[in-house]
C-alpha positions as CSV (number, residue, x, y, z in Angstrom):
1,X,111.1,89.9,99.8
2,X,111.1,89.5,96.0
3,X,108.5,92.0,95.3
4,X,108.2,95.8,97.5
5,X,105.2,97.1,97.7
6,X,107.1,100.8,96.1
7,X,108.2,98.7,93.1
8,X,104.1,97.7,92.5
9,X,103.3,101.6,93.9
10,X,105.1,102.7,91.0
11,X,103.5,101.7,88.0
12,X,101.8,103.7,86.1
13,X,98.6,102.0,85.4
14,X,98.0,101.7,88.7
15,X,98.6,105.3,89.5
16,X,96.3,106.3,86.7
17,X,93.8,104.2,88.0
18,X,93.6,105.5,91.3
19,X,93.5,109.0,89.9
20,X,90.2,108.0,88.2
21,X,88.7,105.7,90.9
22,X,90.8,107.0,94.1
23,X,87.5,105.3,96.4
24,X,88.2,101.9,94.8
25,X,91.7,101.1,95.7
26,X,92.6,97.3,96.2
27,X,95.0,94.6,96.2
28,X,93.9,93.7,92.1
29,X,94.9,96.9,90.9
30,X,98.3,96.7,93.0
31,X,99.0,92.7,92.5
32,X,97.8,92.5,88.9
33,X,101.3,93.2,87.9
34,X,102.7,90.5,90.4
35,X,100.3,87.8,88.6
36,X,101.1,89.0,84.8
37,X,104.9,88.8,85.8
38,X,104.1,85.2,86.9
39,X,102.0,84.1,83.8
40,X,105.3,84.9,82.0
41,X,108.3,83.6,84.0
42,X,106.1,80.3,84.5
43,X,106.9,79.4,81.3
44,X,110.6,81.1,80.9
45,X,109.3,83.6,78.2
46,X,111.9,85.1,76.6
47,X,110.3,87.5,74.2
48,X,106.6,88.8,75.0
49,X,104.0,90.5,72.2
50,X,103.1,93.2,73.8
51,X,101.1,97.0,73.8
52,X,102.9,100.2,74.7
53,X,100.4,100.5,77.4
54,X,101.6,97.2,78.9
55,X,105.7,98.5,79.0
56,X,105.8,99.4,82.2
57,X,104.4,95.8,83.3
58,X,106.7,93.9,81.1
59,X,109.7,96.3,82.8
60,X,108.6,95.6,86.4
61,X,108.7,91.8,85.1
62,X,112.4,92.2,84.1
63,X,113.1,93.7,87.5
64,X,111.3,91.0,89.5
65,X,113.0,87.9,87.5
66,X,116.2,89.7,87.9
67,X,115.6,90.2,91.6
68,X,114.2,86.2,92.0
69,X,117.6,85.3,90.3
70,X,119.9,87.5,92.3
71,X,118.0,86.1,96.0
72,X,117.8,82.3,94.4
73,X,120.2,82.0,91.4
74,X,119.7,82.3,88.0
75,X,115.7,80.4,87.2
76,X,114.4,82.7,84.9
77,X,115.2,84.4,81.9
78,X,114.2,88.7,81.9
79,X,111.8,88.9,79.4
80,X,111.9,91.2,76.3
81,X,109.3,93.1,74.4
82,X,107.7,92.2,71.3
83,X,106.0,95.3,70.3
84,X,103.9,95.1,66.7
85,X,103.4,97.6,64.3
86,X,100.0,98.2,65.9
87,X,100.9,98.1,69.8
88,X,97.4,99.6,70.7
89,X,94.3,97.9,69.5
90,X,91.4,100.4,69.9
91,X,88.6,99.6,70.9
92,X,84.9,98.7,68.9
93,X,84.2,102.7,69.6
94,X,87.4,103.7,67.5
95,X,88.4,105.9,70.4
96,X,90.4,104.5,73.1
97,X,92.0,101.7,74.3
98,X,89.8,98.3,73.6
99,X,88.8,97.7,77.2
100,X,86.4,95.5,79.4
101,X,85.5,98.5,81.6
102,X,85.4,100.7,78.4
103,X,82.3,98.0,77.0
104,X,84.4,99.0,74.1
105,X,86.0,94.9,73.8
106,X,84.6,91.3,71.8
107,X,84.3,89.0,75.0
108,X,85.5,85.0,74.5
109,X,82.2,84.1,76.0
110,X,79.9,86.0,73.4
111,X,77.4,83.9,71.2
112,X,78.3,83.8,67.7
113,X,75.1,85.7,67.0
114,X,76.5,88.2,69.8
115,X,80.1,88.4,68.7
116,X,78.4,89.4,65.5
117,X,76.6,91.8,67.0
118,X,79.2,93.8,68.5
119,X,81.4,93.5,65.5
120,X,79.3,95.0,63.2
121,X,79.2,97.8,65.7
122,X,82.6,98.8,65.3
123,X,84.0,102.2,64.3
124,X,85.8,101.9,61.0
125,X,88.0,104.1,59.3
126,X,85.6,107.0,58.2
127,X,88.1,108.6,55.5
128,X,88.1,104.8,53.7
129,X,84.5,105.6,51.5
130,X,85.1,102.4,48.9
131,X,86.0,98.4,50.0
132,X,89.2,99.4,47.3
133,X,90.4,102.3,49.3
134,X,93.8,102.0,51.1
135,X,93.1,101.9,55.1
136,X,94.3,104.3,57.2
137,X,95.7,102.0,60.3
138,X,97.0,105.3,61.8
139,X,93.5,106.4,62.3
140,X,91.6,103.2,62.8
141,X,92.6,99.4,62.9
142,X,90.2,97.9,62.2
């Protein structure tokens, strides 16, 4: 086995997650790691751009490529973080996390008149009073 089910147990989005919705616990909140891991040893990624939220997945990544390597010699490289200078991207509400189950995110599949839409209804930085004015990325990013 490449994967134990206590190494997926273990993250901490997932434990969060059952905290919040402990009646809604399912194989896509404990695999979801298992398929991000294998969206970025598919292609032998090296380095990954990635949010502090997403550490612990990108960790659980290393320790699966390392363990595929050990069981079936060396195939894939252990990735490393890329973290940017803004490794959480609120969300339109300027609050938390942007987030699908937070309706707080710009889908893909929006209309242009709809991307618009939710655009313009984005929190920005309330201290910033004039177009001129430095931003405050430490408050809001956008």
């Amino acid at each position: 086995m490449v994967t134990p089910l206590s190494w997926l147990l273990r993250v901490p989005t997932f434990k969060e997650k059952i905290k919040l919705q402990p009646h809604n616990v399912n194989y896509g909140l404990v695999g979801y790691p298992v398929l991000m891991t294998a969206d970025i040893v598919l292609y032998k990624a090296e380095v990954v751009p990635v949010g502090e939220d997403q550490l612990p997945h990108l960790e659980l990544a290393r320790e699966i490529a390392r363990r595929f390597n050990n069981l079936f010699g060396d195939t894939f490289p252990e990735p490393q973080a890329k973290l940017t200078s803004f490794p959480l991207i609120l969300g339109l509400d300027g609050k938390e996390k942007m987030s699908k189950q937070a309706d707080n995110d710009i889908e893909i599949a929006l209309s242009p008149q709809e991307t618009v839409e939710r655009v313009m209804m984005a929190v920005t930085d309330p201290a910033r009073q004039y177009r001129n004015d430095p931003g405050h990325p430490e408050i809001c990013n956008i």
